[in-house]
Structures are given as C-alpha cells and as structure tokens.
mmCIF file of the C-alpha atoms, coordinates in Angstrom:
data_MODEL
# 
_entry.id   MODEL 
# 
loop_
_atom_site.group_PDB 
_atom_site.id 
_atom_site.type_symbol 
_atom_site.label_atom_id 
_atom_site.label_alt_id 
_atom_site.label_comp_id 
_atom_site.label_asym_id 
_atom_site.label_entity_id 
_atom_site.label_seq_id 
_atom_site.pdbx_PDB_ins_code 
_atom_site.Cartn_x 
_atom_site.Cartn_y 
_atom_site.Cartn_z 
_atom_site.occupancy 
_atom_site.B_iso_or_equiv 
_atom_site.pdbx_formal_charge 
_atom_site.auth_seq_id 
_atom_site.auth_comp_id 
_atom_site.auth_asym_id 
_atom_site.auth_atom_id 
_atom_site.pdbx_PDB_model_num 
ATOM 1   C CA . UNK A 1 1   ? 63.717 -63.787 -45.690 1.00 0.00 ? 1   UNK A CA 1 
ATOM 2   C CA . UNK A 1 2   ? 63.044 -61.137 -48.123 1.00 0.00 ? 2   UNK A CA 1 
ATOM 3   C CA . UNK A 1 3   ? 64.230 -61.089 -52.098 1.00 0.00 ? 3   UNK A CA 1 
ATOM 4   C CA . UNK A 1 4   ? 62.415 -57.680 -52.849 1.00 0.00 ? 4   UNK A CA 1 
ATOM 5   C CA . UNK A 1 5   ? 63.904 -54.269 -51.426 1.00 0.00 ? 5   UNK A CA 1 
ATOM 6   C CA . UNK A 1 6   ? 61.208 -52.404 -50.060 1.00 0.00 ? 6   UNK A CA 1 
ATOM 7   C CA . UNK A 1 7   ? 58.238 -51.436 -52.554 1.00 0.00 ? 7   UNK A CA 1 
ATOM 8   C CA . UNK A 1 8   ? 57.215 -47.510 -52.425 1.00 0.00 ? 8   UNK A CA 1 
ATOM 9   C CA . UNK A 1 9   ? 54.726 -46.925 -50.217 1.00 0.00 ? 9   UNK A CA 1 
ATOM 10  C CA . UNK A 1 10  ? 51.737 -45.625 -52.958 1.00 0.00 ? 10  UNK A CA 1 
ATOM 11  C CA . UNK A 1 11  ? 52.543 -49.599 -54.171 1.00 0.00 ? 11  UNK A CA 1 
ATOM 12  C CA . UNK A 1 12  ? 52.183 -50.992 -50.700 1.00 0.00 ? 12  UNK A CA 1 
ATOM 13  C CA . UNK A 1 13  ? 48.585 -49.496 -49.977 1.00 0.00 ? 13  UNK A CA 1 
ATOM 14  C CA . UNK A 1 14  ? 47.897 -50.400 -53.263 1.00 0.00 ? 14  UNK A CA 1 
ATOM 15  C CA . UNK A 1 15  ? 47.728 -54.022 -52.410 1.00 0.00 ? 15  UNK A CA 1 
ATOM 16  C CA . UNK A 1 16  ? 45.233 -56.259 -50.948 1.00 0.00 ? 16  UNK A CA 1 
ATOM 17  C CA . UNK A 1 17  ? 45.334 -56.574 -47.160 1.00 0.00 ? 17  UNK A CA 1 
ATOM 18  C CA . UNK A 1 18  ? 46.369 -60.317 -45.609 1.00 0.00 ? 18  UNK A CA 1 
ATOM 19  C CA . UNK A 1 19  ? 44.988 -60.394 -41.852 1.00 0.00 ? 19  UNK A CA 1 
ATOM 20  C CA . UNK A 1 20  ? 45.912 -63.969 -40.040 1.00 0.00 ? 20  UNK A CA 1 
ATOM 21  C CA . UNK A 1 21  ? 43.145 -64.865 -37.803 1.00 0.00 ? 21  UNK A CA 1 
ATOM 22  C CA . UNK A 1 22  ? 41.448 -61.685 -35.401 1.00 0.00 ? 22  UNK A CA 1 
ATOM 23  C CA . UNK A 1 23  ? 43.528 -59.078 -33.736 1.00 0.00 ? 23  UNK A CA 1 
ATOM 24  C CA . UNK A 1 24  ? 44.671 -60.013 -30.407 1.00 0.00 ? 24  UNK A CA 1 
ATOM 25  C CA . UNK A 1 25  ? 47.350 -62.828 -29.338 1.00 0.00 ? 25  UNK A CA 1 
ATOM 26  C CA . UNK A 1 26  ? 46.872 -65.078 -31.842 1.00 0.00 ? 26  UNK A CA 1 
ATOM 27  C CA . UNK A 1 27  ? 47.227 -63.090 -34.587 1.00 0.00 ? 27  UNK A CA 1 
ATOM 28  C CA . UNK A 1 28  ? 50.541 -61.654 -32.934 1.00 0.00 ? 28  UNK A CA 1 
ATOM 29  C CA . UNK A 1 29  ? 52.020 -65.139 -32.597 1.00 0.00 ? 29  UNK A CA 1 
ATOM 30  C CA . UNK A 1 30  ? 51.404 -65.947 -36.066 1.00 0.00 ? 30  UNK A CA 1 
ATOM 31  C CA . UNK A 1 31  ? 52.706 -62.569 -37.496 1.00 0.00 ? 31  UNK A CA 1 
ATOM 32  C CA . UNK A 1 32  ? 55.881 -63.226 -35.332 1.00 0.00 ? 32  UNK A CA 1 
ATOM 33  C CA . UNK A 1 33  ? 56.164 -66.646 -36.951 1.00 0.00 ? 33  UNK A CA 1 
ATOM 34  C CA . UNK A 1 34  ? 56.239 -65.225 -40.595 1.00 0.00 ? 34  UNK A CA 1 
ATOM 35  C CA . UNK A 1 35  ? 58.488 -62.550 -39.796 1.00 0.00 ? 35  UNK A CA 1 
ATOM 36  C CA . UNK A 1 36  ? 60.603 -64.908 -37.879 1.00 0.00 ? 36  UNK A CA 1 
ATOM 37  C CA . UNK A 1 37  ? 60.256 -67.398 -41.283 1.00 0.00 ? 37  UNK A CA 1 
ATOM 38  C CA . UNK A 1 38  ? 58.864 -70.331 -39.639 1.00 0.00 ? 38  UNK A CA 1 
ATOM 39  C CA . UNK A 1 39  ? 55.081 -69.937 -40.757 1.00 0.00 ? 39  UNK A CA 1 
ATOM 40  C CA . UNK A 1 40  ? 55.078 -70.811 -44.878 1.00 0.00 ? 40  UNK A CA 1 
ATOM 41  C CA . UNK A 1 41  ? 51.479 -71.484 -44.818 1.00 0.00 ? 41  UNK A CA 1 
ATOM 42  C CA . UNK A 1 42  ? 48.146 -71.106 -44.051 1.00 0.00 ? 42  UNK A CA 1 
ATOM 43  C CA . UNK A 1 43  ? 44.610 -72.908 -44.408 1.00 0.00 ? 43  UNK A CA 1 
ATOM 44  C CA . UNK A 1 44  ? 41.413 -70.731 -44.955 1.00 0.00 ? 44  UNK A CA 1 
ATOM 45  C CA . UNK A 1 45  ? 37.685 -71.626 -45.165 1.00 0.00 ? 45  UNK A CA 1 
ATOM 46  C CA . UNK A 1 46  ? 36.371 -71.858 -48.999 1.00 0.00 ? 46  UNK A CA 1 
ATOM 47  C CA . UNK A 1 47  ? 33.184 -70.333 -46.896 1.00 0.00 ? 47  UNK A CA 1 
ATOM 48  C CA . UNK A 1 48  ? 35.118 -67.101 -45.910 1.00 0.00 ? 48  UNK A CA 1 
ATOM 49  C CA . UNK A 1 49  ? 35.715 -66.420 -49.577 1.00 0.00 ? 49  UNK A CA 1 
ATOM 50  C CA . UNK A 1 50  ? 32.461 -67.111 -50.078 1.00 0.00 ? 50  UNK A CA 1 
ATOM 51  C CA . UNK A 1 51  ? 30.970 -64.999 -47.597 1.00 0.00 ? 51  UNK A CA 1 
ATOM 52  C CA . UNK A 1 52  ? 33.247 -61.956 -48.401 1.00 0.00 ? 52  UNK A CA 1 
ATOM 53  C CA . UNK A 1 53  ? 32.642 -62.471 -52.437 1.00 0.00 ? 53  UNK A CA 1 
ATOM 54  C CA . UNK A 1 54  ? 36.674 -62.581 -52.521 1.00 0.00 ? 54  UNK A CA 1 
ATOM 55  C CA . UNK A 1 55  ? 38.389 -64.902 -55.448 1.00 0.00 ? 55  UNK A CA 1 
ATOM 56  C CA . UNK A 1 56  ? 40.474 -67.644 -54.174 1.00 0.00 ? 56  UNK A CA 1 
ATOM 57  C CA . UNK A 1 57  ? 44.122 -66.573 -54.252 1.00 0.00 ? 57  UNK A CA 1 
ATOM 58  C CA . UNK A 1 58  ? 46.007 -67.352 -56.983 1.00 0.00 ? 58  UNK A CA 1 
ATOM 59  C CA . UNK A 1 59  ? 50.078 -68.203 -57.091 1.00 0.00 ? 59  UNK A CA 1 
ATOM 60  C CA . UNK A 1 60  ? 51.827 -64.738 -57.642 1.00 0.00 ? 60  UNK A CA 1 
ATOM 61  C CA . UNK A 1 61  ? 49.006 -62.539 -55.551 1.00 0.00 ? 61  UNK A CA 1 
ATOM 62  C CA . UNK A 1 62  ? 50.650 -60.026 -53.366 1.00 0.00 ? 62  UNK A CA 1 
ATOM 63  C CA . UNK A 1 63  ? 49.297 -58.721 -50.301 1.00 0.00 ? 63  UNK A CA 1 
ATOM 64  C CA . UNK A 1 64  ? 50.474 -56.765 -47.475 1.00 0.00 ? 64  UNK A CA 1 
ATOM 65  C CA . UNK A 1 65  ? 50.307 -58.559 -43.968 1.00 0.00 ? 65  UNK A CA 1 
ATOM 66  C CA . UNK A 1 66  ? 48.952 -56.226 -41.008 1.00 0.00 ? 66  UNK A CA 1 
ATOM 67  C CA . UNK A 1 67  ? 49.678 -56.814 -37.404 1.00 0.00 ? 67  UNK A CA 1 
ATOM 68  C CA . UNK A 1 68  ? 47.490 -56.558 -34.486 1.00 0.00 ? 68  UNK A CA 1 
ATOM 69  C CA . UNK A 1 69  ? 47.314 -52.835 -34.583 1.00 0.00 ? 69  UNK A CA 1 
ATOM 70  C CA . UNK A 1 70  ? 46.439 -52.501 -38.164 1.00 0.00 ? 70  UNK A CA 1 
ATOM 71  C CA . UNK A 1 71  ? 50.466 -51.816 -38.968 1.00 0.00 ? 71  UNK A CA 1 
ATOM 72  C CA . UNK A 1 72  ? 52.018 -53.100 -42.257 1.00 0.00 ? 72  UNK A CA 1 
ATOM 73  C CA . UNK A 1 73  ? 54.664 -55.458 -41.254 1.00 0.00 ? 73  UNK A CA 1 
ATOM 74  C CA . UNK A 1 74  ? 55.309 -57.343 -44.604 1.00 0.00 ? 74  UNK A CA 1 
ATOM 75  C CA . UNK A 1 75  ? 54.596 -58.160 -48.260 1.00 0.00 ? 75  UNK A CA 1 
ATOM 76  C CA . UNK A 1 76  ? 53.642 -61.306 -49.004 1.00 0.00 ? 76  UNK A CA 1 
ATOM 77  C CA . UNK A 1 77  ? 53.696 -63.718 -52.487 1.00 0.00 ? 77  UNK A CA 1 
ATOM 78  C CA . UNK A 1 78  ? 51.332 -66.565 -52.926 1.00 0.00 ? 78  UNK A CA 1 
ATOM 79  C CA . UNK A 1 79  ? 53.536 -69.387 -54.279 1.00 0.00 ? 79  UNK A CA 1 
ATOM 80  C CA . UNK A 1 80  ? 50.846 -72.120 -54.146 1.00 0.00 ? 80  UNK A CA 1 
ATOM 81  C CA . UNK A 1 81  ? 47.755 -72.448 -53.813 1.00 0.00 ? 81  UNK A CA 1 
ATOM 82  C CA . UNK A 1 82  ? 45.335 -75.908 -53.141 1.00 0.00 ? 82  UNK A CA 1 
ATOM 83  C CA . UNK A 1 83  ? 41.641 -76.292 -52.454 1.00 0.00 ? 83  UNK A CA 1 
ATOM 84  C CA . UNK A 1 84  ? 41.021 -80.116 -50.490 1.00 0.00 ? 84  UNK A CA 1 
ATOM 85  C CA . UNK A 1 85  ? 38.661 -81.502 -47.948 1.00 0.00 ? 85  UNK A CA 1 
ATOM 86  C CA . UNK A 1 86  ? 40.055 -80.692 -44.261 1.00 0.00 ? 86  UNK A CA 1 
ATOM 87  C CA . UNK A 1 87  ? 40.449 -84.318 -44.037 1.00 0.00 ? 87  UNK A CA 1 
ATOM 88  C CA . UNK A 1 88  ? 43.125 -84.131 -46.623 1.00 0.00 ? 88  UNK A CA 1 
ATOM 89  C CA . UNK A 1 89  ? 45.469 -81.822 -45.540 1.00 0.00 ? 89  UNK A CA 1 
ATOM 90  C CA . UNK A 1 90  ? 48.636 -83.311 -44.772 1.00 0.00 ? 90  UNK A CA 1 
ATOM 91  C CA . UNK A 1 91  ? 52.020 -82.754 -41.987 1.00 0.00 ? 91  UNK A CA 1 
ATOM 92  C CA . UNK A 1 92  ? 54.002 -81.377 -44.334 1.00 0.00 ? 92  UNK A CA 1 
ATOM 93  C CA . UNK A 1 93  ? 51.392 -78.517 -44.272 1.00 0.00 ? 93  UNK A CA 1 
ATOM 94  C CA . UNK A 1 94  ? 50.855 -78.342 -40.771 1.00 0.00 ? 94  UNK A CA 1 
ATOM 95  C CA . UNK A 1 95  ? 54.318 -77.786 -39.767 1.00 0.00 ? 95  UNK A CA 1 
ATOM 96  C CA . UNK A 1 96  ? 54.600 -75.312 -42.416 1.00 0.00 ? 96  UNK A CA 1 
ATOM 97  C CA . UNK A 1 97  ? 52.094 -73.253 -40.536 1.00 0.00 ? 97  UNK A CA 1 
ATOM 98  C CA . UNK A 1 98  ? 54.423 -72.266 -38.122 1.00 0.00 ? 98  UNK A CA 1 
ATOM 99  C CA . UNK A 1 99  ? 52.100 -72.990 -34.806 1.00 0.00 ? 99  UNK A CA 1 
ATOM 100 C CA . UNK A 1 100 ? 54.753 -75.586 -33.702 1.00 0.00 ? 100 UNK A CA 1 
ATOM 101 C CA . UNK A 1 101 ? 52.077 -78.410 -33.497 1.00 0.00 ? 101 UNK A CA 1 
ATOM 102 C CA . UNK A 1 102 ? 53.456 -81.760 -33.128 1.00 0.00 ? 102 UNK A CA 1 
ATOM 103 C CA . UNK A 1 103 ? 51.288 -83.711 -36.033 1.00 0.00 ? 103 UNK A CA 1 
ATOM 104 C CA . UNK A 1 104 ? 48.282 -83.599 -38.280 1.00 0.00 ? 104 UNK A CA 1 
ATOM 105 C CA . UNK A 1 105 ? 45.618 -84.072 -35.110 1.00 0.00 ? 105 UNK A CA 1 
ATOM 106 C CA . UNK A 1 106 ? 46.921 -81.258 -32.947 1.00 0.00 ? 106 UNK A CA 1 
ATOM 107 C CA . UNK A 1 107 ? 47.032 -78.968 -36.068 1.00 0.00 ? 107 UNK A CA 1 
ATOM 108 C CA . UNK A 1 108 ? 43.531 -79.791 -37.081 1.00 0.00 ? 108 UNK A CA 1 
ATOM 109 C CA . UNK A 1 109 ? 42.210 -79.499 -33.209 1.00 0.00 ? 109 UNK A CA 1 
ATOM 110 C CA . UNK A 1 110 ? 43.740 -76.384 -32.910 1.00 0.00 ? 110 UNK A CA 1 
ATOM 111 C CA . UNK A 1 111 ? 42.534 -75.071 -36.380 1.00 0.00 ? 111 UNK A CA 1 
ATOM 112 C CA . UNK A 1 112 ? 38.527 -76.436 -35.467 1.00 0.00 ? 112 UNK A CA 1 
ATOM 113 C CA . UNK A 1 113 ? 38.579 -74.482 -32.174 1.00 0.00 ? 113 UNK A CA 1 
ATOM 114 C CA . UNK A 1 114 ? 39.527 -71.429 -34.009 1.00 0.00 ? 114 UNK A CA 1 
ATOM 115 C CA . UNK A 1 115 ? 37.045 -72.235 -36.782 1.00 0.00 ? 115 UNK A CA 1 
ATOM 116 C CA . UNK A 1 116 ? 33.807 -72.962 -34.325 1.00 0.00 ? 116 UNK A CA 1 
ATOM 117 C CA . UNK A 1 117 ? 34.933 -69.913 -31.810 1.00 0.00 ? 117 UNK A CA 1 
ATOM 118 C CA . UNK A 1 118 ? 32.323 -67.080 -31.710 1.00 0.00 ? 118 UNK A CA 1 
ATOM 119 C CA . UNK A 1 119 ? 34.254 -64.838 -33.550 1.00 0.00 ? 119 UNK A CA 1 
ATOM 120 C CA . UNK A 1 120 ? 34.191 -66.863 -36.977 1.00 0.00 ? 120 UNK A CA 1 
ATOM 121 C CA . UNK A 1 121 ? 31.185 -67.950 -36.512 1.00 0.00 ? 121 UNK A CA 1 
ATOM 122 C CA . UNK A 1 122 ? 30.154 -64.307 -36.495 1.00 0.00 ? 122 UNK A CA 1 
ATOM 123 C CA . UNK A 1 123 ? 32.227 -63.553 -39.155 1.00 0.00 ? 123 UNK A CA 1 
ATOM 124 C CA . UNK A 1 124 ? 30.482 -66.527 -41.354 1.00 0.00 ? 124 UNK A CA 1 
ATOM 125 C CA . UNK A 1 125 ? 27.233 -64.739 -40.048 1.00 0.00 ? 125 UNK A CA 1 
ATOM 126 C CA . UNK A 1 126 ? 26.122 -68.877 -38.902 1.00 0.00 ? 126 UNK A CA 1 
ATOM 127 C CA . UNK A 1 127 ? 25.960 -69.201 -35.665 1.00 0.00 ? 127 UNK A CA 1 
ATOM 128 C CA . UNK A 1 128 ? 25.919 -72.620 -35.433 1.00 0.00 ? 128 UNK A CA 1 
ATOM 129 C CA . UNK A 1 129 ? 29.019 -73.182 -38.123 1.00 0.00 ? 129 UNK A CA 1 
ATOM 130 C CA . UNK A 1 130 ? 31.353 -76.261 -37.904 1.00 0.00 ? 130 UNK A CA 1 
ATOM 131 C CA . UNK A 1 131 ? 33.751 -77.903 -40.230 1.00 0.00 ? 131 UNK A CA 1 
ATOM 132 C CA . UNK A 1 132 ? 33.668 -81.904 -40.668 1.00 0.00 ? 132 UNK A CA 1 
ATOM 133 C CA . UNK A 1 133 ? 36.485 -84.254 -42.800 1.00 0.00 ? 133 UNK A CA 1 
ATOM 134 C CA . UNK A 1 134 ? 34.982 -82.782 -46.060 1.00 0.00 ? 134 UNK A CA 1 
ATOM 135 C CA . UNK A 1 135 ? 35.163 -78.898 -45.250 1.00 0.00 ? 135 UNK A CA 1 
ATOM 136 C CA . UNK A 1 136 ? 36.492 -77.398 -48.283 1.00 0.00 ? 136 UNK A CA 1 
ATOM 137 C CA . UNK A 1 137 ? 40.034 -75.636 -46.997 1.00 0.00 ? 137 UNK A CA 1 
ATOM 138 C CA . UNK A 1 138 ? 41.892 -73.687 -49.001 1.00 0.00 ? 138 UNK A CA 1 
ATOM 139 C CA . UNK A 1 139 ? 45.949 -74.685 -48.674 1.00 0.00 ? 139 UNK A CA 1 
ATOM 140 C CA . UNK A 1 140 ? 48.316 -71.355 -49.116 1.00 0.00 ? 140 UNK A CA 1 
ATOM 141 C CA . UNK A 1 141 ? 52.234 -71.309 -49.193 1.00 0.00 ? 141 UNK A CA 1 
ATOM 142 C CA . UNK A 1 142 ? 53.564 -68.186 -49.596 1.00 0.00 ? 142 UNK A CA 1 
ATOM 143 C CA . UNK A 1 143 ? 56.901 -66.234 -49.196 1.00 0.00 ? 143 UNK A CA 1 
ATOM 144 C CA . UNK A 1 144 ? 58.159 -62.920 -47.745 1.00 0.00 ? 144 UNK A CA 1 
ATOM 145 C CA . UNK A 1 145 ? 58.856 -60.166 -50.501 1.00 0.00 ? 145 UNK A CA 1 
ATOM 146 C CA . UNK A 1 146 ? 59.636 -57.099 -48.529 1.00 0.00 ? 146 UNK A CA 1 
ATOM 147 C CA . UNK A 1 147 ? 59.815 -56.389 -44.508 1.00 0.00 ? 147 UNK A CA 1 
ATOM 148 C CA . UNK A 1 148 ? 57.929 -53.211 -43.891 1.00 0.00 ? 148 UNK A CA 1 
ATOM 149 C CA . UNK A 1 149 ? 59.189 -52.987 -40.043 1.00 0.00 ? 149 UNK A CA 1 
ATOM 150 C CA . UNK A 1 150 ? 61.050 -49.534 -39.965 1.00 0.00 ? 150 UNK A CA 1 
ATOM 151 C CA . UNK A 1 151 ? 59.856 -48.462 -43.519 1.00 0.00 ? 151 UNK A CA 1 
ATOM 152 C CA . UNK A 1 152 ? 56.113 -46.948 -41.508 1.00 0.00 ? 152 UNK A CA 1 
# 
C-alpha cells in the first residue's frame, strides 16, 4: 500500500488536509476503504472548489487524509486528475471508488443523494443545489504514500 516510509511529522502538518465526505459513518467507511486499498478514487464538485477558492488538484499534490475524529491516518498522491460532465464518468471509475457499487447508475445515485443532502447543500451555501448530466465533476485517482496509523 505504501512506497514512502513515514514523512516527519513538521512535513505531515505541513500539507494540505484531504477530508472524504462529512465526519460521521460515511466518511469512516470510505477512510477504511483507502486504508484497506480498495478506494483509488474520488469525484468532487468543480462548485466546491469554487466555493472554497481552492485550485483543482493537480497530479503529484500531497495531502494528508483525516478520519472522523480529525486524526491523520494517511498521505496521499494525486496521480490523475480529470474534469468531465457527471454524465461522463465511467465504471472503471466507479469501482475505483471503493463504495462496492455494482455499476455506473448505483454509483451516480448514491453520489446525487450525497450531493443534494443538507449538509452539501449547506456547505455550497445553495439551498436548493442539484447536479444534472452536465455537472462539472472533478475525477481524482490517487495512491497511498505513507500510513500514519501508529506514527500519532
């Protein structure tokens, strides 16, 4: 899973934070699916970028993934990046998101109740926020540099 030995920690806090959705179960599922190396990838909203004023990530970034409880669990390299409508995004990417869905419909059902739930559409600061086959998504692969379990 990892390639890098651990990083010092003044390097560590010196990177960017990567969250996966909101703290709770969801967020725990999907941090146990990167750990466990079955989640590769992960689509974002072009509007959350926009709505933070944070740069699209580019292939090489670095960030450090955070549990539910805020805890570093792992560093993590962008190794590609795409921008498409939601209506493009293919299986290949879907299973690579490591949610187990069984085809491009479930993934993108799954994905639009997450997207339309209050909490994003609090986060977006538009209440009344939904995505549609044009949606611009941004498409992430990345890898696991460094396991930070047991190096807190």
């Amino acid at each position: 899973m990892t390639s890098d030995p651990t990083p010092p920690a003044a390097d560590v806090a010196a990177l960017p934070t990567a969250e996966f959705a909101f703290p709770g179960p969801l967020r725990d599922r999907l941090v146990a699916a990167v750990l466990d190396g079955s989640k590769t990838a992960t689509t974002g909203l072009v509007a959350e970028y926009e709505r933070e004023g944070e740069p699209l990530p580019e292939v090489g970034d670095r960030s450090v993934l955070v549990d539910s409880g805020g805890r570093p669990v792992a560093v993590l390299e962008v190794t590609d990046v795409r921008v498409v409508p939601l209506a493009r995004v293919g299986l290949a990417h879907a299973v690579d998101e490591g949610e187990g869905h069984g085809g491009v419909d479930e993934w993108r059902a799954g994905h639009e109740r997450f997207w339309g739930g209050e909490e994003m559409r609090a986060a977006l600061g538009d209440p009344d926020f939904a995505v549609d086959d044009a949606t611009p998504v941004v498409l992430e692969r990345f890898r696991v540099v460094a396991d930070l379990r047991g190096s807190g």
